[in-house]
C-alpha positions as CSV (number, residue, x, y, z in Angstrom):
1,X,22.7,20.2,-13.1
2,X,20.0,18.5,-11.0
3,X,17.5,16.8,-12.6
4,X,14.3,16.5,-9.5
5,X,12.6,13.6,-11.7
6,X,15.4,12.0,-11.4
7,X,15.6,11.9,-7.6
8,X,11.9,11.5,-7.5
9,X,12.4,8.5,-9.2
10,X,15.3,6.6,-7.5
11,X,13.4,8.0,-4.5
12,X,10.3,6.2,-5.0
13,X,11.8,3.2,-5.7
14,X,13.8,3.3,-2.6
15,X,10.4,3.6,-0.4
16,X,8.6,0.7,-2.4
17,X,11.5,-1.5,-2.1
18,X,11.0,-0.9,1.6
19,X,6.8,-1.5,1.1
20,X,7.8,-4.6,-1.1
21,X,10.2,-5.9,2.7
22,X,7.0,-5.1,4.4
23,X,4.6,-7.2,2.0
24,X,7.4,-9.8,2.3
25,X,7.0,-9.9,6.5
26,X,3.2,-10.4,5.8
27,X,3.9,-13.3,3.3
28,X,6.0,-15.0,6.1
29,X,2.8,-14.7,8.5
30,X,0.5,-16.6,5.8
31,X,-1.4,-12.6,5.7
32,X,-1.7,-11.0,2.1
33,X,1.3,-9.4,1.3
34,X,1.3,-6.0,1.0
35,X,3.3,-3.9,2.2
36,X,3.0,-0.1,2.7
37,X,5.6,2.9,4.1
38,X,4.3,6.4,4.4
39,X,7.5,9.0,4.0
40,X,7.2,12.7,5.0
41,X,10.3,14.6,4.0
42,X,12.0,11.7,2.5
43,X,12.1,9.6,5.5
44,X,10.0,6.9,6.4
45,X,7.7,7.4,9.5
46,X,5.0,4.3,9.7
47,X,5.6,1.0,8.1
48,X,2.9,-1.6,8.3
49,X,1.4,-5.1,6.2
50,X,-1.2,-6.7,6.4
51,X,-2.8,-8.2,9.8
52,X,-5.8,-8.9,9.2
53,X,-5.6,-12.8,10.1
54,X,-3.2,-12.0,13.0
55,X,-5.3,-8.9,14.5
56,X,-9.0,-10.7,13.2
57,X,-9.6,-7.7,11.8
58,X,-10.8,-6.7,8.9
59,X,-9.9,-3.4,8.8
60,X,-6.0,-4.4,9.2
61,X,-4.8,-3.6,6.0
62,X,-1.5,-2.2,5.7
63,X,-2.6,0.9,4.4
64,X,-5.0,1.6,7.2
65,X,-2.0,0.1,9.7
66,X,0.4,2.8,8.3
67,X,-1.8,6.3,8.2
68,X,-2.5,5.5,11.8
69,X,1.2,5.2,12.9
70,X,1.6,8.1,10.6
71,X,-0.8,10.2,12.3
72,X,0.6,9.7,15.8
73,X,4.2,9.9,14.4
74,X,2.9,13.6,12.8
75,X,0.6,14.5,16.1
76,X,-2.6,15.5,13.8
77,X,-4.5,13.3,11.3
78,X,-3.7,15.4,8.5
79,X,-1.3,13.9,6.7
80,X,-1.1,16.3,3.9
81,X,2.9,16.5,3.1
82,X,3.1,12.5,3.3
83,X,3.3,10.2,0.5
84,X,1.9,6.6,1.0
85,X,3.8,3.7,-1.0
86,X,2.0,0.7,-1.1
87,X,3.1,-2.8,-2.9
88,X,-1.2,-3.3,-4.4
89,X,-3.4,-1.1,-5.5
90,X,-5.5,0.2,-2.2
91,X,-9.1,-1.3,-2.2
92,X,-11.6,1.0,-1.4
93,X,-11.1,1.1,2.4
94,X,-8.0,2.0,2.0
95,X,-8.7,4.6,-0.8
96,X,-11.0,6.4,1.5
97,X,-8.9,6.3,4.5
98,X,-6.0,7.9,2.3
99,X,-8.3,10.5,0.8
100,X,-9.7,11.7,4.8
101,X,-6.4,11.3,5.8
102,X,-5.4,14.2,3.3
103,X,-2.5,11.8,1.8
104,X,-0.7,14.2,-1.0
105,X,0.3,11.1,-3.1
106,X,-0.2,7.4,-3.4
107,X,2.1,5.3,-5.3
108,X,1.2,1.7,-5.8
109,X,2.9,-1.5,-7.4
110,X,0.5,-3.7,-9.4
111,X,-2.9,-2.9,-9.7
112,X,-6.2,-4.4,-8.9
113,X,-8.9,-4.2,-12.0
114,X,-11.4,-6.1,-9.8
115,X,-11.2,-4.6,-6.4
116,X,-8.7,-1.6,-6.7
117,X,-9.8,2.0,-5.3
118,X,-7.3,4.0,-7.1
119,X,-8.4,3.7,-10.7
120,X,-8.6,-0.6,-10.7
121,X,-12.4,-0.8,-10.3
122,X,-13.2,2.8,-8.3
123,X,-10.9,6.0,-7.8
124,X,-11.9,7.3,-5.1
125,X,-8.5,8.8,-4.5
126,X,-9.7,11.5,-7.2
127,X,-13.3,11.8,-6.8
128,X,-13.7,15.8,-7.6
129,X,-16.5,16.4,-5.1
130,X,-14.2,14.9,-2.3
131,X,-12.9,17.6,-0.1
132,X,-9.6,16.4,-1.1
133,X,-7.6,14.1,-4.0
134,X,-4.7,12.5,-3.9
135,X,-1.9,12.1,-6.8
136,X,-1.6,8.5,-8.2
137,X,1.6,7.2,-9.4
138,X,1.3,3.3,-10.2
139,X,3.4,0.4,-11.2
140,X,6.2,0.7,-9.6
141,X,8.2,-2.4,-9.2
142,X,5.4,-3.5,-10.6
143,X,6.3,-7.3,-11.2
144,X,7.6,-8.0,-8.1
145,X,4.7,-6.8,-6.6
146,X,2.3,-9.0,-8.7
147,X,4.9,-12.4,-8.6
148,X,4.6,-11.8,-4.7
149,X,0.9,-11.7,-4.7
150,X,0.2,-14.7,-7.4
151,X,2.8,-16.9,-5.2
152,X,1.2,-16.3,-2.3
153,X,-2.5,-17.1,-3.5
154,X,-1.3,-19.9,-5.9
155,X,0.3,-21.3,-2.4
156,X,-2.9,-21.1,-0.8
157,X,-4.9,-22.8,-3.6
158,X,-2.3,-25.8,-3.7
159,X,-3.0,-26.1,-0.1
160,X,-6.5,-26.4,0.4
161,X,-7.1,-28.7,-2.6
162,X,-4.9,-31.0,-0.7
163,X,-5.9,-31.5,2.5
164,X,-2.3,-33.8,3.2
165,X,-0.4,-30.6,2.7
166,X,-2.7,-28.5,5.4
């Protein structure tokens, strides 16, 4: 018997752990880490994190990073039978660019109350007047998603209140 929840599940987690190994190259370059993969018939085609500080761009987000590789990987901007897996809920940027990009599904670790796009502070990934919504699916590998982040930005703190360590 074949149970396709099932396989959606183990398959999910598959593609964060590989967003979570992309947040974790970020981490090693002092950028945020987050980590995205975009998969279009269960393989991966675009993995990106964030390079914002590397780049000195703003717009460098992983999310942004990976819907552009996407897109070339694909040949058209539509990205409709991809699914974007992503280690922190997508701020608004990245929200938008998912929803123009025609992203079928985005599937997030640990959420962002304060600055999150996908149901955190906005959802603009289901905005009904939008010519297009994506699903959500959230928390996945949730924890490790959130440890990585709180490390990373209690690392920074301990750093810049002691300027022996910088």
């Amino acid at each position: 018997m074949n149970f396709p929840l099932l396989d959606t599940l183990k398959h999910d987690d598959y593609f964060m752990q590989q967003a979570l190994r992309q947040a974790i190259q970020a981490y090693e370059k002092e950028e945020v880490p987050v980590g995205a993969v975009i998969v279009h018939d269960h393989k991966i085609i675009a993995r990106a994190h964030n390079q914002v500080e590397l780049l000195k761009d703003a717009t460098a987000h992983a999310e942004i990073l990976a819907i552009t590789q996407a897109a070339s990987f694909i040949g058209d901007w539509r990205l409709n039978d991809c699914d974007l897996y992503v280690t922190k809920e997508p701020c608004p940027m990245c929200a938008g660019a998912s929803v123009n990009a025609r992203v079928r599904r985005v599937i997030f670790g640990c959420g962002d109350p304060s600055g999150g796009g996908a149901g955190g502070l906005l959802n603009i990934l289901q905005i009904p007047t939008l010519n297009h919504q994506c699903e959500i699916s959230s928390g996945l590998r949730e924890e490790e998603c959130r440890q990585l982040l709180k490390h990373f930005f209690h690392e920074k703190r301990t750093v810049d209140k002691n300027p022996l360590l910088s």
